[in-house]
C-alpha positions as CSV (number, residue, x, y, z in Angstrom):
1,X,21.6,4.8,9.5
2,X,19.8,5.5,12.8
3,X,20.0,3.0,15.2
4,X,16.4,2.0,16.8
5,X,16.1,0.6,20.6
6,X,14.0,-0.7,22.7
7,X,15.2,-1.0,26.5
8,X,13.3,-2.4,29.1
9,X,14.0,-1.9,33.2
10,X,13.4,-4.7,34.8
11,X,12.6,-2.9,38.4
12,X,14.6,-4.5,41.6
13,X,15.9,-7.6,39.5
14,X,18.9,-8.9,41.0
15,X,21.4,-10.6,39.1
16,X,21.3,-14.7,40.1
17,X,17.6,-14.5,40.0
18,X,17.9,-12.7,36.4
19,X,20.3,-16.3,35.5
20,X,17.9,-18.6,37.1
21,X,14.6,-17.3,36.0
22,X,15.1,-15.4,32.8
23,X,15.1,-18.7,30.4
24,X,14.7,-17.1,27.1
25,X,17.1,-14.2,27.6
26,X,19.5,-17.2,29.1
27,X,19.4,-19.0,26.0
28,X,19.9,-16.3,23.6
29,X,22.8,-15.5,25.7
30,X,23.8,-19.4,25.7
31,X,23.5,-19.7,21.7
32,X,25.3,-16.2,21.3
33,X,22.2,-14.3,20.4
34,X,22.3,-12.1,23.3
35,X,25.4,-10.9,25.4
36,X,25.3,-10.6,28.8
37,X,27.1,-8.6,31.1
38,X,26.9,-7.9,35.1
39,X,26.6,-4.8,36.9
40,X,27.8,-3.0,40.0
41,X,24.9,-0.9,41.0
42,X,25.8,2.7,42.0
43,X,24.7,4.0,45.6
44,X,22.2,4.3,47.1
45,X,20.7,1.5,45.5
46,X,17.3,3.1,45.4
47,X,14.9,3.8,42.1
48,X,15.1,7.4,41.7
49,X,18.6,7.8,42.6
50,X,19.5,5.3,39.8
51,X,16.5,6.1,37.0
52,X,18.8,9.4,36.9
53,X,21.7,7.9,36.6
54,X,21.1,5.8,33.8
55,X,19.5,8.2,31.7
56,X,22.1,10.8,32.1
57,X,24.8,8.7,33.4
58,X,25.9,10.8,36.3
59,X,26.7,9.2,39.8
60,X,24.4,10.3,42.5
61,X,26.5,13.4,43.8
62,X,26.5,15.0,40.6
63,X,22.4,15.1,39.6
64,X,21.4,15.3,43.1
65,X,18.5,12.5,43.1
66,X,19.7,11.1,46.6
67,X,16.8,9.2,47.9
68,X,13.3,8.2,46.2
69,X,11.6,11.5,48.0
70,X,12.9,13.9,45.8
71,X,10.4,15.2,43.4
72,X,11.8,17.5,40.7
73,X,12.6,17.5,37.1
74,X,15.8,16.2,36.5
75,X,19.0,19.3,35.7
76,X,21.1,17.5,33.4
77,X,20.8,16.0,29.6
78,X,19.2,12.8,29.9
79,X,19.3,10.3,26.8
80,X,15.4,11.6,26.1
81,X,16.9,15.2,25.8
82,X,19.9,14.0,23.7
83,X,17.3,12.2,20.9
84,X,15.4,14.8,21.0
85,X,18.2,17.3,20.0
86,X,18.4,15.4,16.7
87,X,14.5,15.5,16.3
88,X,14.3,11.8,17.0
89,X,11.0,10.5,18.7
90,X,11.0,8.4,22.2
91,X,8.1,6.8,24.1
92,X,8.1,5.4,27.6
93,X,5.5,3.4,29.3
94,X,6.7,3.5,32.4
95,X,6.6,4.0,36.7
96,X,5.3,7.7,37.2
97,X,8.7,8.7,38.8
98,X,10.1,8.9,34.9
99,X,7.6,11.5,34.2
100,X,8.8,13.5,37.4
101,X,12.1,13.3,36.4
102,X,11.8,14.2,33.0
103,X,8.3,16.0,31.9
104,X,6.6,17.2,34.9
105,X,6.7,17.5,38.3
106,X,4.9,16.5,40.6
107,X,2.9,13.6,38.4
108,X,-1.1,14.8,38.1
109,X,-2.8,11.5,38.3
110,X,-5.3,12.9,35.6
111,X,-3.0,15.1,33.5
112,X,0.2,13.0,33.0
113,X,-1.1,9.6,32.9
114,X,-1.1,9.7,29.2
115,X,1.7,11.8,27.2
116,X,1.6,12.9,24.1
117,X,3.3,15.9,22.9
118,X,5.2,16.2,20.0
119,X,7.2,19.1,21.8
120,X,8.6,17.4,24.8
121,X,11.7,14.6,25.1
122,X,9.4,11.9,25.6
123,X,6.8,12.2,22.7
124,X,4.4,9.6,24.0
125,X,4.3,7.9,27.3
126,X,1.8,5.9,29.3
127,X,2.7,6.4,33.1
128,X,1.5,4.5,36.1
129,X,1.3,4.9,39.7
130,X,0.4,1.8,41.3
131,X,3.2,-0.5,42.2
132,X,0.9,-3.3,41.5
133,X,0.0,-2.3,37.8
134,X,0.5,-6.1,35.9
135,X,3.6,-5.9,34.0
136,X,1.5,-7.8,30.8
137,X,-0.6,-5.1,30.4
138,X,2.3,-2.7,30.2
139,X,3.9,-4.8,27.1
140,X,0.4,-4.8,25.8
141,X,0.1,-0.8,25.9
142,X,3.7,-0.2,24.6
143,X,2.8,-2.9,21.5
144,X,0.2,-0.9,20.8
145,X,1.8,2.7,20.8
146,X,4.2,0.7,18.5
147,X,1.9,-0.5,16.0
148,X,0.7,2.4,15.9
149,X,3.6,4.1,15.3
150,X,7.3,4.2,14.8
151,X,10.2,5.6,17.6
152,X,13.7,5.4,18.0
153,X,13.7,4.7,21.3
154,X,11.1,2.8,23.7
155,X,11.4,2.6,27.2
156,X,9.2,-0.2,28.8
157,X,9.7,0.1,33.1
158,X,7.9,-3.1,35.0
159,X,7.3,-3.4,38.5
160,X,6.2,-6.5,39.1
161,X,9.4,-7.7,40.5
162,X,10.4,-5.3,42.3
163,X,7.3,-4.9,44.2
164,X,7.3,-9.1,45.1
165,X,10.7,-8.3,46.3
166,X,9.5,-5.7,48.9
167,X,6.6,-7.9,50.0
168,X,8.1,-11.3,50.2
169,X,11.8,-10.6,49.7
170,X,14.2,-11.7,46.4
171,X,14.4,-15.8,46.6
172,X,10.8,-15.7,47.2
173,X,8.2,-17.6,44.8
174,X,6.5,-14.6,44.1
175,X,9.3,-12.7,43.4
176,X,10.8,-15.7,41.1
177,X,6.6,-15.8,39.4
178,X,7.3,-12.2,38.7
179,X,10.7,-12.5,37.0
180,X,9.4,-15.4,35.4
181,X,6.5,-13.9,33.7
182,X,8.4,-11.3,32.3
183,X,10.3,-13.4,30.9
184,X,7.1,-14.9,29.0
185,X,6.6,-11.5,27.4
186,X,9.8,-10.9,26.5
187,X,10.4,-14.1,24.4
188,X,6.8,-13.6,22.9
189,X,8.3,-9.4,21.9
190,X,11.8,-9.4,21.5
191,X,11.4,-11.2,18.3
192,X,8.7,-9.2,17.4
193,X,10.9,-6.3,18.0
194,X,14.2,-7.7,16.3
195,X,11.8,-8.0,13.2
196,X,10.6,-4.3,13.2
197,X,14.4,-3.4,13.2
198,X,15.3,-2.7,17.0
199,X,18.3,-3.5,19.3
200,X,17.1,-4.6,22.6
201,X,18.3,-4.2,26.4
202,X,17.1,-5.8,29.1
203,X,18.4,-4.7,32.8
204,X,17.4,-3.9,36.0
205,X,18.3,-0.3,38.8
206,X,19.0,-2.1,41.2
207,X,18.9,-5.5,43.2
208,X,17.1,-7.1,45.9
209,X,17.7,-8.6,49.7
210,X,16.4,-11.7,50.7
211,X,14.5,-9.3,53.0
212,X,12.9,-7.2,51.2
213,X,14.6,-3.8,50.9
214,X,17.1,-2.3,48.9
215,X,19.2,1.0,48.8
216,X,22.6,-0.1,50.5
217,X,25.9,-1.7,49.9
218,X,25.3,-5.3,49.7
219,X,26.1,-7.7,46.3
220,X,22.1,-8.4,46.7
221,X,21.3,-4.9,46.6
222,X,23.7,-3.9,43.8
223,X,24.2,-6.5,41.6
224,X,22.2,-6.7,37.9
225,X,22.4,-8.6,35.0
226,X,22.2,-6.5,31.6
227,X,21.5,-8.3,28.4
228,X,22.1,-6.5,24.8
229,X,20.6,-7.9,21.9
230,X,22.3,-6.3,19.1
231,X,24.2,-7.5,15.9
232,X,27.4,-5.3,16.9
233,X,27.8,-7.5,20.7
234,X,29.4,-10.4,20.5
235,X,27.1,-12.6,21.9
236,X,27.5,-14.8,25.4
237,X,28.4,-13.8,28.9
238,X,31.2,-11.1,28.8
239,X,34.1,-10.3,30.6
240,X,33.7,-7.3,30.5
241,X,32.1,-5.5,34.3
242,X,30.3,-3.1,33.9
243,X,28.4,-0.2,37.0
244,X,25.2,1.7,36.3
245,X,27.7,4.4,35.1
246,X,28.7,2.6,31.9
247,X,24.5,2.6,31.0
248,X,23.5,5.7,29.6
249,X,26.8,6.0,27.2
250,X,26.1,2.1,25.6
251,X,22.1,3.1,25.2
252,X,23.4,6.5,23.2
253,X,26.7,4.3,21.5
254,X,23.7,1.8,20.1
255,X,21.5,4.9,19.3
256,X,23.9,6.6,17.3
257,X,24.0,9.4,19.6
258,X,26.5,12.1,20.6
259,X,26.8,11.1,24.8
260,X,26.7,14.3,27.1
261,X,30.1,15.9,28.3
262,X,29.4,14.8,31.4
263,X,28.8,11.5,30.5
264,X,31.9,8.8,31.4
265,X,33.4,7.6,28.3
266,X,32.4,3.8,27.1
267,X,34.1,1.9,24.4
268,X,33.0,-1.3,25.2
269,X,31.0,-2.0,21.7
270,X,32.7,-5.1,20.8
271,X,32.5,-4.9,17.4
272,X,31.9,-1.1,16.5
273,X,30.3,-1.8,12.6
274,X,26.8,-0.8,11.3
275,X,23.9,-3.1,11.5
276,X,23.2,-4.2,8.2
């Protein structure tokens, strides 16, 4: 059977806010429905830098993405690449960055707004460029790519939070508004997305200072919460600790996908069995 995910990146969420304002996501992970796990952010704790590392799960030295003003297509297999190798279909509806990285660079405000091309590792994407762009109307788009159709792997990529955090700092109540409304959508989709048969992942790049800024080595900056949603987790906060590093082989292990050789090695599935 081939496994069927939907992961959404929660931009800039740092990991207390994620416990005190996602409530849905807290009480799937209080009544075992959802495990939780926290992360140690890689460095620099910056977007680019880590979008590249969790899709091809290389630290920042190794893909070269050292700072958010580097504009190319990524070098290495990304998790987009690796389902597309088995002819399996993705769509993203994410920040325009994720089409730099992986379908074209740099992003044509005209051209690469809407993707869809049977041909490429993202078969359908909706990609926006305003930091501001409400995060409810990106759930509505993605819904209705997925009504529409079926994929294997959908990326959904809010800013909201992240973009709160630079203007009013993590702590603030915009910043807890924005975590808060996502977590409105996500209790209105997630079941919506359990029923069409998907795993789900919720988790974040990075964190966010009380000031505003990330990209350093502070727990603010680099700390996440990840939640996994998926019959195979034990459900609950884990013990397990995970960094951004240990990302992009868990998204292939619940794809049912080969990892890269470059990829670290993960065996942290809990309880390795087929969905049934």
């Amino acid at each position: 059977m081939q496994n069927k995910l939907v992961f959404v990146l929660l931009d800039g969420l740092q990991s207390t806010y994620a416990k005190e304002h996602l409530g849905y996501l807290e009480h799937l992970c209080e009544k075992r429905k959802a495990a939780r796990f926290e992360v140690l952010g890689e460095l620099p704790s910056a977007s680019r830098p880590m979008y590249e590392t969790i899709f091809t799960g290389l630290p920042v030295y190794k893909h070269g993405i050292a700072n958010n003003g580097i504009c190319r297509l990524s070098k290495y297999p990304s998790i987009f690449h690796l389902l597309q190798a088995q002819g399996r279909k993705s769509m993203a509806a994410a920040y325009y960055w994720i089409s730099e990285l992986y379908l074209s660079a740099p992003f044509d405000q005209v051209n690469d707004i809407l993707q869809e091309d049977k041909d490429a590792c993202i078969q359908k994407g909706f990609f926006y460029y305003e930091d501001t762009f409400p995060d409810d109307h990106l759930y509505s788009i993605a819904s209705n790519f997925m009504e529409k159709e079926s994929y294997d792997f959908v990326f959904l990529h809010p800013m909201n939070i992240d973009d709160a955090g630079h203007r009013f700092g993590a702590g603030s109540m915009p910043y807890a508004q924005a975590v808060m409304n996502n977590d409105r959508q996500l209790s209105a989709w997630i079941p919506v997305w359990v029923q069409k048969g998907y795993s789900v992942v919720i988790g974040a790049d990075h964190g966010m200072s009380t000031q505003g800024y990330h990209g350093g080595n502070s727990k603010e900056q680099r700390e996440t919460a990840w939640y996994v949603i998926d019959d195979r987790f034990k459900g609950g906060p884990q013990e397990q600790k995970l960094t951004t590093l240990d990302i992009a082989p868990m998204l292939c292990q619940l794809l049912g996908v080969q990892t890269s050789e470059m990829m670290k090695k993960w065996e942290g599935m809990p309880n390795d069995k087929e969905k049934q």
